[in-house]
PDB file as gemmi writes it, atoms N, CA and C in Angstrom:
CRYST1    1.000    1.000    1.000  90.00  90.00  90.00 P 1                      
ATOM      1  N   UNK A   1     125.045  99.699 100.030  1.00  0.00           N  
ATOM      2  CA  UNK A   1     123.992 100.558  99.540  1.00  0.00           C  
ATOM      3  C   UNK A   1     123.860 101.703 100.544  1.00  0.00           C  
ATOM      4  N   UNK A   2     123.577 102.921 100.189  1.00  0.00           N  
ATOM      5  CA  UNK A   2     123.686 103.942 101.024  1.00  0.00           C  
ATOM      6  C   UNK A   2     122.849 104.875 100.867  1.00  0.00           C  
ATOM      7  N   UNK A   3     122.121 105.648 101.694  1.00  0.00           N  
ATOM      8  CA  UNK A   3     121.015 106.580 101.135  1.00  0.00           C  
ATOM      9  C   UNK A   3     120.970 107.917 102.255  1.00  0.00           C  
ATOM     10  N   UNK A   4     119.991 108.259 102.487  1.00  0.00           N  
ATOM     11  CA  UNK A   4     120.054 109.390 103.465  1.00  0.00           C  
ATOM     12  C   UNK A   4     119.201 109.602 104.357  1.00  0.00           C  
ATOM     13  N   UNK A   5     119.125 109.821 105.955  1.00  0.00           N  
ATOM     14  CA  UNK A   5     117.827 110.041 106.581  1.00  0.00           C  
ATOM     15  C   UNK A   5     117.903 111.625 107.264  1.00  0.00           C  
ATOM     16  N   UNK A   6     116.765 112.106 106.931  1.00  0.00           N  
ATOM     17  CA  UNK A   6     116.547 113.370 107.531  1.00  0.00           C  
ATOM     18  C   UNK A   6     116.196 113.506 108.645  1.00  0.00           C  
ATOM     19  N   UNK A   7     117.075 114.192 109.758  1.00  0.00           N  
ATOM     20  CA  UNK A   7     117.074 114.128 110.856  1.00  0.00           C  
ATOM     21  C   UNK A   7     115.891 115.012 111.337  1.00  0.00           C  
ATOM     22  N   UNK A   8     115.562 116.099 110.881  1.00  0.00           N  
ATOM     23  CA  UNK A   8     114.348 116.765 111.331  1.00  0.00           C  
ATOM     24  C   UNK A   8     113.004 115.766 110.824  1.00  0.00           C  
ATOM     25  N   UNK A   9     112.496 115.257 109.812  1.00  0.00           N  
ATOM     26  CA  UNK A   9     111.445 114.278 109.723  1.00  0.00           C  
ATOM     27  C   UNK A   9     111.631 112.852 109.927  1.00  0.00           C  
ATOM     28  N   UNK A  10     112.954 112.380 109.829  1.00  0.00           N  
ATOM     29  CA  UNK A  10     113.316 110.773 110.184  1.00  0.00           C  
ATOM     30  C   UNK A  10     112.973 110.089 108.941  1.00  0.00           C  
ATOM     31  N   UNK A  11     112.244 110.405 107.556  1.00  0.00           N  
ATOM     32  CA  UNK A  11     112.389 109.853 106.596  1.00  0.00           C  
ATOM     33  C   UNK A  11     113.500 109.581 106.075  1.00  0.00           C  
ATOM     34  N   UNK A  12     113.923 108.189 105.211  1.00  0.00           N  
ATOM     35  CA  UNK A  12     114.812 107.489 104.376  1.00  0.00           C  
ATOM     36  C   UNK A  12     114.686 107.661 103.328  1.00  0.00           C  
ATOM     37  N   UNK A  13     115.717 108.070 102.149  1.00  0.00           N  
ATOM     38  CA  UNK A  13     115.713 108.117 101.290  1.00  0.00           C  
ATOM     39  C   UNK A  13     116.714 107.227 100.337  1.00  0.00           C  
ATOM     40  N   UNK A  14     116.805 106.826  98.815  1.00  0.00           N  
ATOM     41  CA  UNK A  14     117.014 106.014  98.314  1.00  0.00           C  
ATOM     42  C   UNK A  14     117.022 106.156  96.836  1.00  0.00           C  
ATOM     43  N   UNK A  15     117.974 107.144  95.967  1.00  0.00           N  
ATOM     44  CA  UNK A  15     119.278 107.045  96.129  1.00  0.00           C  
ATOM     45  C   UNK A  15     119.318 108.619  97.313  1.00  0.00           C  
ATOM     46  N   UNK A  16     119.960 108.351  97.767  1.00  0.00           N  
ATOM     47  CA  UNK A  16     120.575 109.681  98.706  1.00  0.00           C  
ATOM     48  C   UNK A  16     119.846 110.940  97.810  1.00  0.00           C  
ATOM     49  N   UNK A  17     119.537 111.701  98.504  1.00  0.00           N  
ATOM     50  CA  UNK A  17     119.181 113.171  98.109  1.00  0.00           C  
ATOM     51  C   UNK A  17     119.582 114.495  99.140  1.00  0.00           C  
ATOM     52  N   UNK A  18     119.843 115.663  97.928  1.00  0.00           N  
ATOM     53  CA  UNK A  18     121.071 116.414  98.999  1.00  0.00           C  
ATOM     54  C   UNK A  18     119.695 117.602  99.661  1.00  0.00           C  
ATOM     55  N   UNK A  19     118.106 117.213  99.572  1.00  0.00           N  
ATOM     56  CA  UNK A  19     117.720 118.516  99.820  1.00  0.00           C  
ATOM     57  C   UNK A  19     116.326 117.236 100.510  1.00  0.00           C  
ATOM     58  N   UNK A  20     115.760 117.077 101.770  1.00  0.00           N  
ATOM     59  CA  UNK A  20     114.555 116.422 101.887  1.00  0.00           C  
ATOM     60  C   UNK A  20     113.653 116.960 101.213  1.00  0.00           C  
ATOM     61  N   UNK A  21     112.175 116.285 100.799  1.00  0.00           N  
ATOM     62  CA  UNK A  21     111.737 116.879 100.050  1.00  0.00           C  
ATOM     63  C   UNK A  21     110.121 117.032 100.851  1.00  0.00           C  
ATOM     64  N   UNK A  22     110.490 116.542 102.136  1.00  0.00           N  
ATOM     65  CA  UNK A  22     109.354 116.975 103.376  1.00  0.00           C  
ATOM     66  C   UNK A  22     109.496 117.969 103.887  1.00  0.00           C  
ATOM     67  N   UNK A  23     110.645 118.334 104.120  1.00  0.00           N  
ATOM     68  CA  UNK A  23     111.055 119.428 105.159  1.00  0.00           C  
ATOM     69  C   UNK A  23     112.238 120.254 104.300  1.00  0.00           C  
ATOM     70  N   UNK A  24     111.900 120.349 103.599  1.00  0.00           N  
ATOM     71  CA  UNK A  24     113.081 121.085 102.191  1.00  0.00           C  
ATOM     72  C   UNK A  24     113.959 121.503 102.614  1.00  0.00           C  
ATOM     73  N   UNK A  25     114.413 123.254 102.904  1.00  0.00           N  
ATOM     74  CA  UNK A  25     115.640 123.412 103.657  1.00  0.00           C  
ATOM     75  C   UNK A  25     115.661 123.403 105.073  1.00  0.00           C  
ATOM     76  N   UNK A  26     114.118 123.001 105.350  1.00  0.00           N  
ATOM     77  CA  UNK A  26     114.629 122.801 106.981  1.00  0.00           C  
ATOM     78  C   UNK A  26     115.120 121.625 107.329  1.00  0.00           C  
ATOM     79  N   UNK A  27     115.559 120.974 106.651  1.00  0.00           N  
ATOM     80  CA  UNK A  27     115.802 119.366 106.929  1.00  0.00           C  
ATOM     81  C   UNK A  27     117.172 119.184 107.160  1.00  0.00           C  
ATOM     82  N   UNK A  28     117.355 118.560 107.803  1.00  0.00           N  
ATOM     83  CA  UNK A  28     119.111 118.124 108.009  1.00  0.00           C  
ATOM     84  C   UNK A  28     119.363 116.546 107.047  1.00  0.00           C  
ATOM     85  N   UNK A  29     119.922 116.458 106.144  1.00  0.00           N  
ATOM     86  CA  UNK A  29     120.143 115.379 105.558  1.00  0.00           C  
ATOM     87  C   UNK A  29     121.315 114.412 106.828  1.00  0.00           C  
ATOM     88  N   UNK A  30     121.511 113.245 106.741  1.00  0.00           N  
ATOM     89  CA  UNK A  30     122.761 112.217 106.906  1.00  0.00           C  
ATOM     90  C   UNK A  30     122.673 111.306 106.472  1.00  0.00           C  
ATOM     91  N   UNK A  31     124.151 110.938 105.625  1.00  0.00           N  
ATOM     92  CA  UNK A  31     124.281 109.727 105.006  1.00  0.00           C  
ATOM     93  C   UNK A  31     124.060 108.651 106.240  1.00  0.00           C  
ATOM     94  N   UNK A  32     123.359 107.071 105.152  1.00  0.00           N  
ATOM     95  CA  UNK A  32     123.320 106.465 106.210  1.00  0.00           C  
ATOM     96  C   UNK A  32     123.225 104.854 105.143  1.00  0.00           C  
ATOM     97  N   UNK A  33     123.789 103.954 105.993  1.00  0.00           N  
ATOM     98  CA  UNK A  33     124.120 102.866 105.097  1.00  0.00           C  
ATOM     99  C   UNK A  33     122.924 101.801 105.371  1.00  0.00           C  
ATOM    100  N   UNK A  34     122.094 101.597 104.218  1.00  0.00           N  
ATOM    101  CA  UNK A  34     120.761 100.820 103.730  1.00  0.00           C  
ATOM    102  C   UNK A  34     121.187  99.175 103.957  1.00  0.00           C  
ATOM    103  N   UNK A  35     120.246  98.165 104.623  1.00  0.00           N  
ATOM    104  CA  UNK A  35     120.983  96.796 104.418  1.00  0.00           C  
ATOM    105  C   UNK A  35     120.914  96.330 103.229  1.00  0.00           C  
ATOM    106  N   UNK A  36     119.853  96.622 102.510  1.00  0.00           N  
ATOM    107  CA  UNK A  36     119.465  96.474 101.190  1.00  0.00           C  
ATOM    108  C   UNK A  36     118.669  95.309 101.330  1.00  0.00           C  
ATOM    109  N   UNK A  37     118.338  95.073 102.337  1.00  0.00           N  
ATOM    110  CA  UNK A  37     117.292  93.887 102.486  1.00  0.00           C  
ATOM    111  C   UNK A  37     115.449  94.539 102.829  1.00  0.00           C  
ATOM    112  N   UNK A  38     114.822  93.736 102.465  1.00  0.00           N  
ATOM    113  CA  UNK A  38     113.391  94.500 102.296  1.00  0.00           C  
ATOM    114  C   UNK A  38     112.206  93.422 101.580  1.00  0.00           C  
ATOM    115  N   UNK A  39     110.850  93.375 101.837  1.00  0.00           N  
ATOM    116  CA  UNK A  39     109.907  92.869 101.283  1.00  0.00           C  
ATOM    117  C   UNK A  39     109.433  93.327 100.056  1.00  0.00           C  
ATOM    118  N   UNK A  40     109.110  92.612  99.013  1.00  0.00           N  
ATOM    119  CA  UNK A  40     108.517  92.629  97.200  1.00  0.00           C  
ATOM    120  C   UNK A  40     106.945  93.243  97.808  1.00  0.00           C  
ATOM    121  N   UNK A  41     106.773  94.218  97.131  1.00  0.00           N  
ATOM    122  CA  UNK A  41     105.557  94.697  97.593  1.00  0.00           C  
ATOM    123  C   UNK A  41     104.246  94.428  96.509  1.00  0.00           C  
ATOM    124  N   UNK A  42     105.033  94.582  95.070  1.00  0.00           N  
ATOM    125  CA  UNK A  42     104.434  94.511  93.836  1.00  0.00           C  
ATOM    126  C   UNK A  42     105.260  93.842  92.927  1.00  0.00           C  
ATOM    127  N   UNK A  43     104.984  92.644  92.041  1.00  0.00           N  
ATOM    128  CA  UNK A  43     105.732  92.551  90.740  1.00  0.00           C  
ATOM    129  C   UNK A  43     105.193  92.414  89.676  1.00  0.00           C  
ATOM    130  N   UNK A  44     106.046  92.151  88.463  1.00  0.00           N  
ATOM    131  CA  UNK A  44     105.363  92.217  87.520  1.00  0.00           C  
ATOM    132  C   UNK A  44     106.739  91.783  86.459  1.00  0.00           C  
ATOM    133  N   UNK A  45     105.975  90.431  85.870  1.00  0.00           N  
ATOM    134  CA  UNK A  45     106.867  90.000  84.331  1.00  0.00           C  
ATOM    135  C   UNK A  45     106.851  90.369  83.199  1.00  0.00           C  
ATOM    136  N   UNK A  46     108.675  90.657  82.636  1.00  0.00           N  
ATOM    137  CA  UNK A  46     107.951  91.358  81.441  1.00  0.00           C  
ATOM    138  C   UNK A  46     108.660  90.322  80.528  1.00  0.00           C  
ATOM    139  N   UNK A  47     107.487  90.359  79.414  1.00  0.00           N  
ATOM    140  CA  UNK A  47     107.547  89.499  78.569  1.00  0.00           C  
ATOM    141  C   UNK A  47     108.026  89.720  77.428  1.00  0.00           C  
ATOM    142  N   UNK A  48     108.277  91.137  76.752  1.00  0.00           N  
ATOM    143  CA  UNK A  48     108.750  91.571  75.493  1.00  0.00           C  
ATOM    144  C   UNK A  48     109.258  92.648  76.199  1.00  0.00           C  
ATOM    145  N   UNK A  49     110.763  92.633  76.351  1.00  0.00           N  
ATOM    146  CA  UNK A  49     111.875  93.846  76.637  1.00  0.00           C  
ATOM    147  C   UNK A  49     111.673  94.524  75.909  1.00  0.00           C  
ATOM    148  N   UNK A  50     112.625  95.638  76.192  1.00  0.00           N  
ATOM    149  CA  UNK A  50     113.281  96.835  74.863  1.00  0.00           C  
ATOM    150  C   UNK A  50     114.712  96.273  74.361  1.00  0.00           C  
ATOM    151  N   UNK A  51     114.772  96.768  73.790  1.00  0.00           N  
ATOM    152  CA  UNK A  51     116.052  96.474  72.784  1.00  0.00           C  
ATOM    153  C   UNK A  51     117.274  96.447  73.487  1.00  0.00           C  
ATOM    154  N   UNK A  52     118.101  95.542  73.897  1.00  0.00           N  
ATOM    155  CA  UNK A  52     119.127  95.344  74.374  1.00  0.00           C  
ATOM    156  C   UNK A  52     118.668  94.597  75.509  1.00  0.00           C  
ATOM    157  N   UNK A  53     118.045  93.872  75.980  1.00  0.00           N  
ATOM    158  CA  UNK A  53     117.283  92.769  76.906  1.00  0.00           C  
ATOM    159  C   UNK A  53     116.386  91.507  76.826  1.00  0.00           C  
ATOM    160  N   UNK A  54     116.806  91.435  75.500  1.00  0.00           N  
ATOM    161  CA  UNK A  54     115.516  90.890  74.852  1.00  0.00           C  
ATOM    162  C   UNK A  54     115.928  89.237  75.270  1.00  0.00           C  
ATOM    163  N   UNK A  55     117.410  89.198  75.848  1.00  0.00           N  
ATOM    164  CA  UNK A  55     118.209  87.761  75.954  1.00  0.00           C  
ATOM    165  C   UNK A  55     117.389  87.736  77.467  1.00  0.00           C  
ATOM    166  N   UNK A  56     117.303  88.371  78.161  1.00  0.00           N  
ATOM    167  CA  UNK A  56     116.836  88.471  79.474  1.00  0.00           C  
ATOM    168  C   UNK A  56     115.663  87.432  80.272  1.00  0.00           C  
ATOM    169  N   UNK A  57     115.016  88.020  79.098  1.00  0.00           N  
ATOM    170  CA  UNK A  57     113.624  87.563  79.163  1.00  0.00           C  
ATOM    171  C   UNK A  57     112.918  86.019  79.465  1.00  0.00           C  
ATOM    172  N   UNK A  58     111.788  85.508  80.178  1.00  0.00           N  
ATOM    173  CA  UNK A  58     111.348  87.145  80.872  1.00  0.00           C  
ATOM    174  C   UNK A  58     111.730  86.700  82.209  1.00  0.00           C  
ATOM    175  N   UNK A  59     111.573  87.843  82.834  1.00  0.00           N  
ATOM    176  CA  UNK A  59     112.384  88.546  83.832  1.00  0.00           C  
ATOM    177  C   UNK A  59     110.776  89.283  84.577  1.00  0.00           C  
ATOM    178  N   UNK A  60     111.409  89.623  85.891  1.00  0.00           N  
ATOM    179  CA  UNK A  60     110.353  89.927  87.028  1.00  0.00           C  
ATOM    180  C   UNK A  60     110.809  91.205  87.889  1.00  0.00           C  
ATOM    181  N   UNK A  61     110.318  92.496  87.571  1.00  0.00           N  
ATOM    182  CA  UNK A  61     110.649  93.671  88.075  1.00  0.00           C  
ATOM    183  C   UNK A  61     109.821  93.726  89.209  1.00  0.00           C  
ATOM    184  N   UNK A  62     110.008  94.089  90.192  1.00  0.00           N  
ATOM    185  CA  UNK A  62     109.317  94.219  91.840  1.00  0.00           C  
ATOM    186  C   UNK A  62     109.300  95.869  92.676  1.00  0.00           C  
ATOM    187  N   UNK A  63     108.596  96.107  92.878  1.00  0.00           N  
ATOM    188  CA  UNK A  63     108.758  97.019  93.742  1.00  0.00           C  
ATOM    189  C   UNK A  63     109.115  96.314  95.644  1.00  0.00           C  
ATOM    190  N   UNK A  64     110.294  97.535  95.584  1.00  0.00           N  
ATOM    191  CA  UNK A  64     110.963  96.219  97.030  1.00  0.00           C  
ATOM    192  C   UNK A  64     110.477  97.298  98.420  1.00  0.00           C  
ATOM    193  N   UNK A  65     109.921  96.905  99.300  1.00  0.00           N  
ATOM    194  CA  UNK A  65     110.209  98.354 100.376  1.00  0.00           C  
ATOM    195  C   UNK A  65     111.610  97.683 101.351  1.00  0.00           C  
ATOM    196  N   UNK A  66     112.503  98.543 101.519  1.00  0.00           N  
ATOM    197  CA  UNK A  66     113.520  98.290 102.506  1.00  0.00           C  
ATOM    198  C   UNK A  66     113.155  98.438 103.627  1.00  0.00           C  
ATOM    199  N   UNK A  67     113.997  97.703 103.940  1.00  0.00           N  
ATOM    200  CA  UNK A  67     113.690  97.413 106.159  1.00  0.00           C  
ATOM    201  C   UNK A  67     113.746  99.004 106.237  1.00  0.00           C  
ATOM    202  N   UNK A  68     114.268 100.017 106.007  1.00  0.00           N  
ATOM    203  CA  UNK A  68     114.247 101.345 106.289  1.00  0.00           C  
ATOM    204  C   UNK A  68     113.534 101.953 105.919  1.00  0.00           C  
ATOM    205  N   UNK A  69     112.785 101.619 104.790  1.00  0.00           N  
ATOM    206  CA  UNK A  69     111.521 102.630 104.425  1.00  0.00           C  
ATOM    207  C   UNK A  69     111.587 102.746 103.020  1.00  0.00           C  
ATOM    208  N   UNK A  70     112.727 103.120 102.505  1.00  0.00           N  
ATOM    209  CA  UNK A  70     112.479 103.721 100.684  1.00  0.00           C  
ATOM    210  C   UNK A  70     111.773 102.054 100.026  1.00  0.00           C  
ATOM    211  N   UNK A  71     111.239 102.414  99.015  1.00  0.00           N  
ATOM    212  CA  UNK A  71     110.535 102.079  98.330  1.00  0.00           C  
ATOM    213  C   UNK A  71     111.561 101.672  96.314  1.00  0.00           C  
ATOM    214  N   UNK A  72     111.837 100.814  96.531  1.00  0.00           N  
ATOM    215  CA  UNK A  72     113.007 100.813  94.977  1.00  0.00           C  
ATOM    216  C   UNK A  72     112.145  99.639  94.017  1.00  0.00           C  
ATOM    217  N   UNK A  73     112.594 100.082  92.934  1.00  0.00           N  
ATOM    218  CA  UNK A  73     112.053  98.995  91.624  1.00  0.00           C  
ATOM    219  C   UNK A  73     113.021  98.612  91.336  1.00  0.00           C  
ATOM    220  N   UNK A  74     113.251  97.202  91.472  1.00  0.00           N  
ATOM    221  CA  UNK A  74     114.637  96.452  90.600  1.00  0.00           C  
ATOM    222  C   UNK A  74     114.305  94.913  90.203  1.00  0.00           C  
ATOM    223  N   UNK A  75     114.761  94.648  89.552  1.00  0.00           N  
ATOM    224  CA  UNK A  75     115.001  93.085  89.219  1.00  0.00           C  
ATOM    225  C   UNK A  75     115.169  91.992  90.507  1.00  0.00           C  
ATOM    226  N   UNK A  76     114.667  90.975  89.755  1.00  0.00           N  
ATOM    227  CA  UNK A  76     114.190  89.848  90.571  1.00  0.00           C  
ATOM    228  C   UNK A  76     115.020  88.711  90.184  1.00  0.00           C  
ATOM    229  N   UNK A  77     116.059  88.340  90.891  1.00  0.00           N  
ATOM    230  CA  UNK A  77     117.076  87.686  89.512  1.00  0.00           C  
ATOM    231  C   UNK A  77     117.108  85.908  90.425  1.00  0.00           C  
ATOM    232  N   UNK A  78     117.415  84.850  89.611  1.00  0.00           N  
ATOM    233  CA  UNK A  78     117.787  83.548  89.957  1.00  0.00           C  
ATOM    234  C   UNK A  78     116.547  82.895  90.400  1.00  0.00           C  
ATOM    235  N   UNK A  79     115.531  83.612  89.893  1.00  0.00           N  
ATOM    236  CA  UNK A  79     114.309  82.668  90.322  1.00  0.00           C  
ATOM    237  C   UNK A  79     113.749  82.995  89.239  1.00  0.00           C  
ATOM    238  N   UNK A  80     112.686  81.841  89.328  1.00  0.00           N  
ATOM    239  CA  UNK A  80     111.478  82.183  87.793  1.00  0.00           C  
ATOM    240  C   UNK A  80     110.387  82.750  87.862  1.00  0.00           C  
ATOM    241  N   UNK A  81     109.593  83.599  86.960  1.00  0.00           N  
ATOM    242  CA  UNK A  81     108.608  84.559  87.527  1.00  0.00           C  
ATOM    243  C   UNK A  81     107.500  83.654  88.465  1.00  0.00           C  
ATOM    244  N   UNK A  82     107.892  82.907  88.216  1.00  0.00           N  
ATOM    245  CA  UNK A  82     106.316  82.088  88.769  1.00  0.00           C  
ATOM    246  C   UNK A  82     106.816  81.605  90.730  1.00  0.00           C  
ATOM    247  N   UNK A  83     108.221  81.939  90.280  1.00  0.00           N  
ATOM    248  CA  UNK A  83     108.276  81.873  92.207  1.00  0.00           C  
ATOM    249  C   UNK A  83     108.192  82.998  92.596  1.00  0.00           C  
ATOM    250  N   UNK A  84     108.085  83.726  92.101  1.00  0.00           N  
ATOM    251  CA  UNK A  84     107.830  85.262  93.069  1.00  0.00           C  
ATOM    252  C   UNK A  84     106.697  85.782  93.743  1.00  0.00           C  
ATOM    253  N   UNK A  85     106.492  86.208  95.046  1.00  0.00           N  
ATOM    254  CA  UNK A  85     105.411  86.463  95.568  1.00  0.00           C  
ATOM    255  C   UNK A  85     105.224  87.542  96.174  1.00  0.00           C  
ATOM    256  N   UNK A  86     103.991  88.417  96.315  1.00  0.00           N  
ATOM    257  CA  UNK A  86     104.269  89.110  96.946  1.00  0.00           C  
ATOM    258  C   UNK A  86     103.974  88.749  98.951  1.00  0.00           C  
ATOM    259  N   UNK A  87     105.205  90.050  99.322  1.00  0.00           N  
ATOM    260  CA  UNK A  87     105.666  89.133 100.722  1.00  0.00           C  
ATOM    261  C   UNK A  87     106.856  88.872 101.080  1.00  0.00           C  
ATOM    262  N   UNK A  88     107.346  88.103  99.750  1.00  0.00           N  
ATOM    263  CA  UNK A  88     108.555  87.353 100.103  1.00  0.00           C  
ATOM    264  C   UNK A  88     109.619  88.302 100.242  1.00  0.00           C  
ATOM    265  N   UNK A  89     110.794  87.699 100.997  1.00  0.00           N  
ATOM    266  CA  UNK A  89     112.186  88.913 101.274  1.00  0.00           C  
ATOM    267  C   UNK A  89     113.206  88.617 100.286  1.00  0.00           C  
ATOM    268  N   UNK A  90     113.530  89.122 100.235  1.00  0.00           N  
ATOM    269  CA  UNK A  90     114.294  89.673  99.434  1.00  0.00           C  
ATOM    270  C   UNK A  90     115.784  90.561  99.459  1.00  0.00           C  
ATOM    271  N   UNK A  91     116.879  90.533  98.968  1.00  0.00           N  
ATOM    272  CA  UNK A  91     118.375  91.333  99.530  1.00  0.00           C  
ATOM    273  C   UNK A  91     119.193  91.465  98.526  1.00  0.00           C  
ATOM    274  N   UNK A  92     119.809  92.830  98.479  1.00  0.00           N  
ATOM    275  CA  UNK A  92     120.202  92.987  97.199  1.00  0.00           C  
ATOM    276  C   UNK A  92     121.611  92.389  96.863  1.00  0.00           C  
ATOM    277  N   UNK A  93     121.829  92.594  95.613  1.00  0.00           N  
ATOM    278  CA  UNK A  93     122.919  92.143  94.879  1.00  0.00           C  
ATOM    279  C   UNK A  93     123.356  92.961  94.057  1.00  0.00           C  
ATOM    280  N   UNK A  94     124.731  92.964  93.720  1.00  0.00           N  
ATOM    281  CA  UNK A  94     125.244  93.872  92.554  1.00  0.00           C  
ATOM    282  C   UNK A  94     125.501  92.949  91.572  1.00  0.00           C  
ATOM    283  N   UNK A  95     125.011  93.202  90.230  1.00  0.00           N  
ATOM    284  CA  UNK A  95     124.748  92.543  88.943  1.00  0.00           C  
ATOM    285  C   UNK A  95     124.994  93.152  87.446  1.00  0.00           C  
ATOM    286  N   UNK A  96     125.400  92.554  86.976  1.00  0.00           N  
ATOM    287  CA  UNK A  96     126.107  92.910  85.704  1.00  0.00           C  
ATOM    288  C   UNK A  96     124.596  93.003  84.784  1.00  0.00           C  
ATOM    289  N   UNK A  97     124.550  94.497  83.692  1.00  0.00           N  
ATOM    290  CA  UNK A  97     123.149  94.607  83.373  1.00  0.00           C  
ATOM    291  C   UNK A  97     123.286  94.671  81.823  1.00  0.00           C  
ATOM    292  N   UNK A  98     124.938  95.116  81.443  1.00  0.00           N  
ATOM    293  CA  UNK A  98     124.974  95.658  79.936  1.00  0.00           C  
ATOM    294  C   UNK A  98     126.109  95.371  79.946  1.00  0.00           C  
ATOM    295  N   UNK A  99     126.933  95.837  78.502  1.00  0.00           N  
ATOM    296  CA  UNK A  99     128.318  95.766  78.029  1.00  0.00           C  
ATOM    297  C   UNK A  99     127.839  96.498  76.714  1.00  0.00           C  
ATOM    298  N   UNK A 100     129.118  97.511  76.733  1.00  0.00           N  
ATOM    299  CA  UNK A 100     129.100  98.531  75.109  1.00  0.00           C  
ATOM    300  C   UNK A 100     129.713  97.726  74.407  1.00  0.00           C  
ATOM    301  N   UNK A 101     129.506  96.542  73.598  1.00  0.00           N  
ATOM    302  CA  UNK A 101     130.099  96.264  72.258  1.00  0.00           C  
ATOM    303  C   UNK A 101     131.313  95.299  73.243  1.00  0.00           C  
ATOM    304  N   UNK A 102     132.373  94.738  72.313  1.00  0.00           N  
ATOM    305  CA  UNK A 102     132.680  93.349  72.501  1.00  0.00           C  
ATOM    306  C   UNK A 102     133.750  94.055  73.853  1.00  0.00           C  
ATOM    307  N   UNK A 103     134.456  95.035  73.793  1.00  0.00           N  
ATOM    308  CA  UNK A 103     135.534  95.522  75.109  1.00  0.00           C  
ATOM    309  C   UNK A 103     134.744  96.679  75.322  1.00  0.00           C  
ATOM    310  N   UNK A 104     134.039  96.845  75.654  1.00  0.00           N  
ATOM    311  CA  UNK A 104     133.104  98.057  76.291  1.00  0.00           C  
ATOM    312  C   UNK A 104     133.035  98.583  77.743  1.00  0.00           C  
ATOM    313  N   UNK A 105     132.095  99.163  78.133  1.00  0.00           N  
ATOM    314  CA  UNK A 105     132.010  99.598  79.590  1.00  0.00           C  
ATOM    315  C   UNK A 105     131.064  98.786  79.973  1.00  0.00           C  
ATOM    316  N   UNK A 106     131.125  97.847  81.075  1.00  0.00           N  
ATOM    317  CA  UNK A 106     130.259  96.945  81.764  1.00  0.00           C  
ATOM    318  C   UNK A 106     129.807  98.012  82.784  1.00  0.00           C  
ATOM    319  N   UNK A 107     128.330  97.483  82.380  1.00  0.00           N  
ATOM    320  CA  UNK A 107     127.081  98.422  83.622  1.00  0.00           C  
ATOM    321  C   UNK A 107     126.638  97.506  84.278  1.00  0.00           C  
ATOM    322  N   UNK A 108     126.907  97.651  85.870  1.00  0.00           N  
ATOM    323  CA  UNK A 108     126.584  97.151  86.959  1.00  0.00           C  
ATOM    324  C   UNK A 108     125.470  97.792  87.807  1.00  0.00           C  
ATOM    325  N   UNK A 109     124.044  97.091  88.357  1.00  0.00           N  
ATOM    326  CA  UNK A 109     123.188  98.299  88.956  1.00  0.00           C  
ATOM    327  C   UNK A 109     122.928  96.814  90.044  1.00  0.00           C  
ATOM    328  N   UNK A 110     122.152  97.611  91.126  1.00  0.00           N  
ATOM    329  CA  UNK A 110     121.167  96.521  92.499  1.00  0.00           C  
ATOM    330  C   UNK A 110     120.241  95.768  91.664  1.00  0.00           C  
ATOM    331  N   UNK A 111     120.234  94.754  91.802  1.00  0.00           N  
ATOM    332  CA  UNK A 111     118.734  93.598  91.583  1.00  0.00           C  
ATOM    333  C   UNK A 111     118.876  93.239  93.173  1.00  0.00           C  
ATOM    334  N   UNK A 112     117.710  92.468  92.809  1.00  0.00           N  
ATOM    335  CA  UNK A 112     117.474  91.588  94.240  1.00  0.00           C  
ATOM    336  C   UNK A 112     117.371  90.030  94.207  1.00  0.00           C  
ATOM    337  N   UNK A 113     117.573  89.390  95.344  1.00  0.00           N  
ATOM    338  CA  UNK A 113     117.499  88.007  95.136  1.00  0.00           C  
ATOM    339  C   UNK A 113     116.281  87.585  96.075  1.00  0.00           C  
ATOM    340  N   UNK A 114     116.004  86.347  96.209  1.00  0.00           N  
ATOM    341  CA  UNK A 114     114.913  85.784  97.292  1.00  0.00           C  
ATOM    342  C   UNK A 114     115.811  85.307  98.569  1.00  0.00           C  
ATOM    343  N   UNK A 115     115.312  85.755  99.477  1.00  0.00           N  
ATOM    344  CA  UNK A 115     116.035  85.166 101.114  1.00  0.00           C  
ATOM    345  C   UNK A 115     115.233  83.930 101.603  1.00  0.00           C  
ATOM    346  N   UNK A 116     116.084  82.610 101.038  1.00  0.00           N  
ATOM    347  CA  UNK A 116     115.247  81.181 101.562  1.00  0.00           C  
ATOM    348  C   UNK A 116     115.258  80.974 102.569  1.00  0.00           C  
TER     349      UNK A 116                                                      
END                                                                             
């Protein structure tokens, strides 16, 4: 996972951005590699998806803050909503999210898991 910290304010960003948005062009961007590990700050189960998730369900979206600072919303995967807390740590994973039709393009995005 990889994102960016601005060397004139020291903020992290998440996905990478080519312009800070503290220090706009005075900012020096650098790539910089995220552990992807971080505390659930907020969650929340959803109980009736949208259309194409509905197998999912239900499922537990979190707001995560990373050991570095950005702030990400992703999935809460291999646990049941009712173990999730806020607090707990958490580290990401790359996870299969979709498929176009029976030979399609498989979409892969970050969820997160629980760190026992």
């Amino acid at each position: 996972m990889s994102g960016t910290k601005c060397a004139t304010c020291g903020e992290t960003f998440f996905p990478p951005r080519p312009v800070c948005p503290n220090c706009r062009r005075k900012g020096k961007l650098d790539n910089v590699k995220l552990s992807g590990n971080g505390l659930i700050e907020s969650h929340s189960t959803v109980y009736v998806p949208p259309r194409g998730f509905e197998y999912d369900a239900p499922y537990t979206l979190a707001i995560v803050k990373l050991d570095e600072g950005p702030k990400i919303t992703g999935q809460i995967v291999d646990v049941s909503p009712e173990g999730v807390k806020i607090g707990d740590r958490v580290r990401s994973v790359f996870r299969k999210v979709s498929e176009d039709g029976h030979e399609g393009i498989v979409h892969y995005a970050f969820k997160f898991e629980l760190v026992r």
